[in-house]
N, C-alpha and C positions, 0 to 999 in steps of 0.2 A: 491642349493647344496653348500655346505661348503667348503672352500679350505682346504683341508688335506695336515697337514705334513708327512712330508717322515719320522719315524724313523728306526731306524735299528733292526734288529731281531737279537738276542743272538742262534747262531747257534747250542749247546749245548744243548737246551732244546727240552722237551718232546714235548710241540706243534710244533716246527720246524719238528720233527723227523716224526710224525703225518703226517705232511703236506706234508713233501716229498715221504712218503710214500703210498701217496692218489695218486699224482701225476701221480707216477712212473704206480699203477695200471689205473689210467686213460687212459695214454700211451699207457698200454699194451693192454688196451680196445680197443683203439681208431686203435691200428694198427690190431686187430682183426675182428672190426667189418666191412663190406663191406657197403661202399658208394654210395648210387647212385648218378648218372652222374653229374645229374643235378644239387644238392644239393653241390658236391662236387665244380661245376664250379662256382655256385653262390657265393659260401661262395670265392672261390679265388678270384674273380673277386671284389671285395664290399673291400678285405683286399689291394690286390694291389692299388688299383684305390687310396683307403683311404690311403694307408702308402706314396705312392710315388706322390699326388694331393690332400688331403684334406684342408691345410690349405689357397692355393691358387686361389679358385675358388668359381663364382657365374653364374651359369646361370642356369636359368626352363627348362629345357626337357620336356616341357609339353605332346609333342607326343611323348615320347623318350617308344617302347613299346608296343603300342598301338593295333598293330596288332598280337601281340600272343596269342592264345591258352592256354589255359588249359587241360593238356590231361595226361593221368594217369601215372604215371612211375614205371617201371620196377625194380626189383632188393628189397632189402631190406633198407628199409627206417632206419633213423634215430631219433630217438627219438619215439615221440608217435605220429604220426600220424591224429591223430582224433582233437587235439588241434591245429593244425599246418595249415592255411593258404595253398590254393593250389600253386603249384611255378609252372611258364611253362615249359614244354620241349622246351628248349633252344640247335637248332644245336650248332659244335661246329665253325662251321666256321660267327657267327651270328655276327655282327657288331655295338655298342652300341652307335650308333647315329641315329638322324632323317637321311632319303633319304636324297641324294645334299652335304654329306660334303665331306671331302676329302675321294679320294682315298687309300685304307692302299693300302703297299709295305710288300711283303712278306718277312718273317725272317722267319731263319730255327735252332731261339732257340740255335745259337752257335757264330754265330758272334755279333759283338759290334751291340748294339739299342739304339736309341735317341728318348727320348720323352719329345714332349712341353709341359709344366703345367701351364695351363692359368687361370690367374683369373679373372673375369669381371667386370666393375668400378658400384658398392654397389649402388649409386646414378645415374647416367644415367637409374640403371632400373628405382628407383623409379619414374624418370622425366619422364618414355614411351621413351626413347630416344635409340636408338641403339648403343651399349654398345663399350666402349673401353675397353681395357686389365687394370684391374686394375695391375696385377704383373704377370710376367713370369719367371720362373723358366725351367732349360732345363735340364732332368733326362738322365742320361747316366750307360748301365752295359756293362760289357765284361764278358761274361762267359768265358772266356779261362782267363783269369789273376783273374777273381774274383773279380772283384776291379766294383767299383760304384761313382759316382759323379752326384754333382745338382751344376748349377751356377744358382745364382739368376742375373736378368739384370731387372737394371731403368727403368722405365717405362718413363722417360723425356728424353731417348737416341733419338740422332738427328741421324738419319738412311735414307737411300734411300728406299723406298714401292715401291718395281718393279710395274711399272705404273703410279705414285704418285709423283714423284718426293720427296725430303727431306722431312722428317715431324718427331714426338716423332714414338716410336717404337708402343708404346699404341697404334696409329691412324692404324696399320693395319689390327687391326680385325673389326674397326668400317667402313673401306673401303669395306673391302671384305663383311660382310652383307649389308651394303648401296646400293651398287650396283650389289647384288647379284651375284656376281663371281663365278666361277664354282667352288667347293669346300667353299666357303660362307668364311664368316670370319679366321676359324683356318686355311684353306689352304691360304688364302696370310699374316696370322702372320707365318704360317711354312715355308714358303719360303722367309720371310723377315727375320727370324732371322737365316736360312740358309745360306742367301749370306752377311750377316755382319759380322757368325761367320765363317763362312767358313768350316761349317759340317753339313754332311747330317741330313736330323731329319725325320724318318719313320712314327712317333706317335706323337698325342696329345689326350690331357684327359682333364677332367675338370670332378667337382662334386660341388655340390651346399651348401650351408650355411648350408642349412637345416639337408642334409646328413652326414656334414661334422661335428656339432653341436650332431645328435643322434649319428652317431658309436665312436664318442669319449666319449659318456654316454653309451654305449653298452660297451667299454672295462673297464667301472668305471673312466676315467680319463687319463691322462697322467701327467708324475711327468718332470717338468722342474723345470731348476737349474735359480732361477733370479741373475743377475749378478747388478744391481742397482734399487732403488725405481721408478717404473713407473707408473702410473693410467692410468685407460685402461676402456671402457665407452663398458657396452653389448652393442650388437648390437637391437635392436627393441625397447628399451629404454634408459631411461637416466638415469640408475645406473653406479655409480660409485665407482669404486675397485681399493685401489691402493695395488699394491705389491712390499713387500720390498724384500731384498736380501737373499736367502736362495734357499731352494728344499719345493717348494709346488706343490702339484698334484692339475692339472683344471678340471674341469668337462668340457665337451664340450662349453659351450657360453664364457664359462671364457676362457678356451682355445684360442677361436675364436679373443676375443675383443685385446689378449695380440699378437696374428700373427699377425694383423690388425692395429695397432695401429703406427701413423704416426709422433705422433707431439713429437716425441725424441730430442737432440743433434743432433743425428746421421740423423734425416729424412729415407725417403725412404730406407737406407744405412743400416739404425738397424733394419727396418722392415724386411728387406730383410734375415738378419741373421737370428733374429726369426720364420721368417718361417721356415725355413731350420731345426730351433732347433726343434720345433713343429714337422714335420714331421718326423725325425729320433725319437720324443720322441712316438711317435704311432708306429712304426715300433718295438721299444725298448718294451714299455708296449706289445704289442704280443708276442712277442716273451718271454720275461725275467720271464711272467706268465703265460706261457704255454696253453695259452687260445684257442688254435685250435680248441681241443674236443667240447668247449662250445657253440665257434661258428657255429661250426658245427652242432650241435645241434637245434642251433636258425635262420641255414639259411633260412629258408622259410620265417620267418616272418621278417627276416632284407629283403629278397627281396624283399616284399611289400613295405615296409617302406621307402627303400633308394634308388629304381630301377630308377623313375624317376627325381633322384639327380644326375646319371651318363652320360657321354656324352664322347666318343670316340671313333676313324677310329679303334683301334684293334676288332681282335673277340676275341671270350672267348677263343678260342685255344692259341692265343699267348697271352693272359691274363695269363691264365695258366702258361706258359713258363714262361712268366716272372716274376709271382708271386713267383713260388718254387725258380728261381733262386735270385731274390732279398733275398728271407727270409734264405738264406745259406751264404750271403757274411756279411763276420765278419763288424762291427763296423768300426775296425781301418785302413776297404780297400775302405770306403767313403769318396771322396774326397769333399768337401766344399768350395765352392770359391763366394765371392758376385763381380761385379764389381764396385768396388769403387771409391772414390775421385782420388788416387794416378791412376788411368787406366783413367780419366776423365778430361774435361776441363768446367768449368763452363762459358755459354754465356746464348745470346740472340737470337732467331729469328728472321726471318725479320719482322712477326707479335707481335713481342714482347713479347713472350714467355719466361720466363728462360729455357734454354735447357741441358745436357750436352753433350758435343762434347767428340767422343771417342778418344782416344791415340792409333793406332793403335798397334804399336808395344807392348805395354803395356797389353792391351787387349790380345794380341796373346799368351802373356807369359801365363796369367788367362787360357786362352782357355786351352793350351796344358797342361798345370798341371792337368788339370777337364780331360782331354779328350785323354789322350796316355796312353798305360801300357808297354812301351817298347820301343816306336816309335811313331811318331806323326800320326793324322788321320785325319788332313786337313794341308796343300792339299795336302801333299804328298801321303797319303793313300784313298784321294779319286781316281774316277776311270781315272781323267787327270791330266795330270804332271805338275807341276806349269808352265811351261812355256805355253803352251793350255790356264791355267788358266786366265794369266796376259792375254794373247791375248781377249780371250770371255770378259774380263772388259772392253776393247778398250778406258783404263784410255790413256788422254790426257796429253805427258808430253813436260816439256819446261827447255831448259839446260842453265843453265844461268853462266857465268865465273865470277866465283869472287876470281881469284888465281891468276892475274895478269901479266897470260902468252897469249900472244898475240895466238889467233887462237884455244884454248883448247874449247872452247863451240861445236864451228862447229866440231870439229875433234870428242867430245866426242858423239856429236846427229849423224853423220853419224856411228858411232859403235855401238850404242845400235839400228841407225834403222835396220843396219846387223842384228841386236839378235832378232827382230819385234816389238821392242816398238814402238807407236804412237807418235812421235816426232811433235811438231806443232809448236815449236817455239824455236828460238836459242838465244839468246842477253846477256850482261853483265850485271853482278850483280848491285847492286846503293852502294855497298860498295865493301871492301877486305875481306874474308873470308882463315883463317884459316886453319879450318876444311871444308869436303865437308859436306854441311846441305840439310837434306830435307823437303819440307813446302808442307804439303798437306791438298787440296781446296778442294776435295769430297773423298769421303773412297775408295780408290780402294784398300784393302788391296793387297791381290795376287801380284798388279802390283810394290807397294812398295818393299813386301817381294822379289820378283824377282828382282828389281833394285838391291836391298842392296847386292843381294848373286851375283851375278855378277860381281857387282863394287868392292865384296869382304870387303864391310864396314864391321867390326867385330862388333864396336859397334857405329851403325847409330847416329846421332842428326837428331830427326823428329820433328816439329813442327807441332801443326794440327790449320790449321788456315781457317774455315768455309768459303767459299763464292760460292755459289749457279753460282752468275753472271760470275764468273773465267772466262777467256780464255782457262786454261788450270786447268786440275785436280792435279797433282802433279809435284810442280818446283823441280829441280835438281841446286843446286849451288855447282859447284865443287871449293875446297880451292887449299891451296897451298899445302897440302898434296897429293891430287889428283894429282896435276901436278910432283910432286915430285917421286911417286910412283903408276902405276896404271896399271892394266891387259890389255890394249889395244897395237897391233901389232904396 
């Protein structure tokens, strides 16, 4: 398929008038004619999965399915019938994964949901090798404010794997298959990007190349805006496409190779965007061409086709929920956030790895921009109060005096053990300090955010300075502003 330019239509004219007027009666078809069930869930389920995970995922559900039926259905069908592949009767509480993944968490379709968008590394399958997260992306809606958000996160992020000790963020899905953990791989990537970011996450999904390649030839395309000349390699060969700067529509593989595609300026960092852009540009294509009816039309035979390309802990019931509620929230109430260079520290492993090391506080900022519509919703709006929170990190912290006042170290670790931090060491700094600084050796966010808002810092100096071997997880050097001024009796 050919890359199509985007031109504009002259809104004046008789085929526009035509066109709009085909629509409108499609419309009034489409809200006439009675759907059945099953038809109706399939088709949401195939749109959502695909607007809000197509571009970021690879994995075979090869048993994903396996065990349904085919059994006649009820009501009036759509389309014709006789040409139309049988689709199953699908409960609606049916769960679109193999046995053994995660557990879902009930949602009642009103409050905030967070879903994981995993992709699997393209290469470890070919090797037979159990896969690591090629990209993750973390889908968030609030039906009460209407607002939606996707943070993309590095895949070289230097993270804690509850169990695991440090490792890239990628290596938790490749843990949780390896050692067949109870919920398998997505359940320890959803609990590892839960306590880095410090919100809850109910869902994950994932859909494969394959499916994700045909429903983007099933809508004709998707039109994205290139912002500089890139060349981008399909995937299953070695064609090579380069795209200059403009509005060209991809057909699904073209699509694929330009979300996909790594070796930029920017690295992982642009790819990350362009996914993001990809997916809003399917969501966009559905919606801006009114394509529901058509889909609709054509769901039986996309269920065959793309059924064992899906993979996640929701049922079709809250697929549903959250297919209508995505496809009503405007454009400009999607939030976009990648975490970047400026949120990041570039090192090393101790295996010699390049990694990057996050900036807590930095990071927090990205978080709550993506993830509040009024109020923030880690940790304050999870279900323990930051102070609970810092306590369950049982971060290790050490006060060290570099303000030049005799006895402030000791004075300041017996008040904060009053508060219940983890004090394990008191000693003088190896210089003067200023400002009170704080250097943190493993990520206890919570326990940071709690020091700061106590100590009353307005605007902290954190330094994030990796070390696994530490004594302690986060130093405390109080300056001579500390001692100058500070909330303690």
């Amino acid at each position: 398929m050919d890359l199509a330019p985007c031109g504009g239509m002259i809104r004046t004219s008789v085929r526009y008038r035509k066109i709009k007027m085909a629509q409108r009666q499609q419309r009034m078809a489409y809200k006439r004619t009675p759907l059945d069930r099953v038809t109706l869930i399939v088709l949401i389920a195939f749109i959502v999965l695909a607007v809000i995970t197509a571009v970021v995922t690879f994995n075979v559900a090869r048993d994903l399915f396996k065990s349904w039926t085919a059994t006649p259905l009820e009501g009036i069908a759509v389309g014709s019938s006789s040409n139309n592949p049988a689709v199953p009767t699908l409960p609606p509480n049916t769960i679109l994964q193999p046995a053994g993944g995660p557990q879902p968490q009930p949602w009642d379709g009103k409050n905030r949901v967070n879903v994981l968008l995993m992709g699997l590394d393209y290469r470890d399958w070919e090797a037979g090798e159990v896969p690591r997260t090629d990209t993750m992306m973390l889908f968030t809606l609030d039906p009460i404010s209407n607002t939606a958000g996707i943070l993309s996160i590095p895949r070289d992020m230097w993270v804690n794997i509850p169990g695991y000790d440090y490792h890239k963020i990628n290596q938790a899905y490749y843990f949780g298959e390896l050692d067949k953990l109870p919920g398998g791989g997505p359940a320890l990537a959803m609990e590892t990007v839960k306590q880095f970011l410090g919100v809850d996450i109910q869902y994950y999904a994932q859909i494969d190349f394959n499916a994700f390649v045909r429903f983007i030839d099933e809508i004709k395309g998707v039109k994205i805006r290139v912002e500089e000349p890139i060349t981008v390699v399909v995937m299953g060969t070695n064609r090579k496409i380069t795209l200059e700067p403009g509005v060209v529509t991809l057909p699904g593989d073209i699509a694929l190779a330009y979300a996909r595609q790594r070796y930029t300026e920017g690295g992982d960092f642009d790819r990350a965007r362009r996914q993001q852009q990809v997916v809003l540009a399917i969501r966009d294509r559905i919606l801006s061409f009114d394509m529901l009816p058509t889909l609709i039309t054509r769901a039986p035979v996309l269920y065959n086709e793309l059924a064992s390309g899906v993979r996640t802990n929701m049922s079709l019931e809250q697929v549903i929920r959250l297919a209508w509620l995505a496809q009503q929230i405007p454009e400009q109430n999607i939030k976009r956030a990648v975490i970047g260079t400026d949120a990041v520290e570039f090192g090393t492993s101790p295996d010699g790895l390049d990694i990057l090391i996050p900036i807590p506080d930095r990071i927090r900022l990205i978080r709550d921009e993506i993830f509040t519509s009024g109020g923030p919703v880690g940790p304050v709006a999870l279900a323990e109060d930051p102070a609970s929170l810092m306590q369950a990190e049982a971060a290790r912290v050490s006060v060290q005096n570099g303000s030049g006042t005799d006895g402030l170290a000791g004075q300041t670790a017996t008040w904060l053990r009053d508060q219940g931090f983890n004090v394990v060491d008191e000693s003088n700094a190896d210089q003067f300090y200023n400002v009170t600084t704080f250097f943190v050796y493993n990520g206890k966010p919570y326990t940071l955010r709690y020091l700061t808002t106590l100590m009353d810092i307005q605007n902290p100096r954190v330094y994030n300075r990796y070390d696994p071997n530490a004594p302690y997880d986060i130093a405390v050097v109080v300056g001579s502003d500390w001692a100058a001024s500070n909330p303690m009796p």
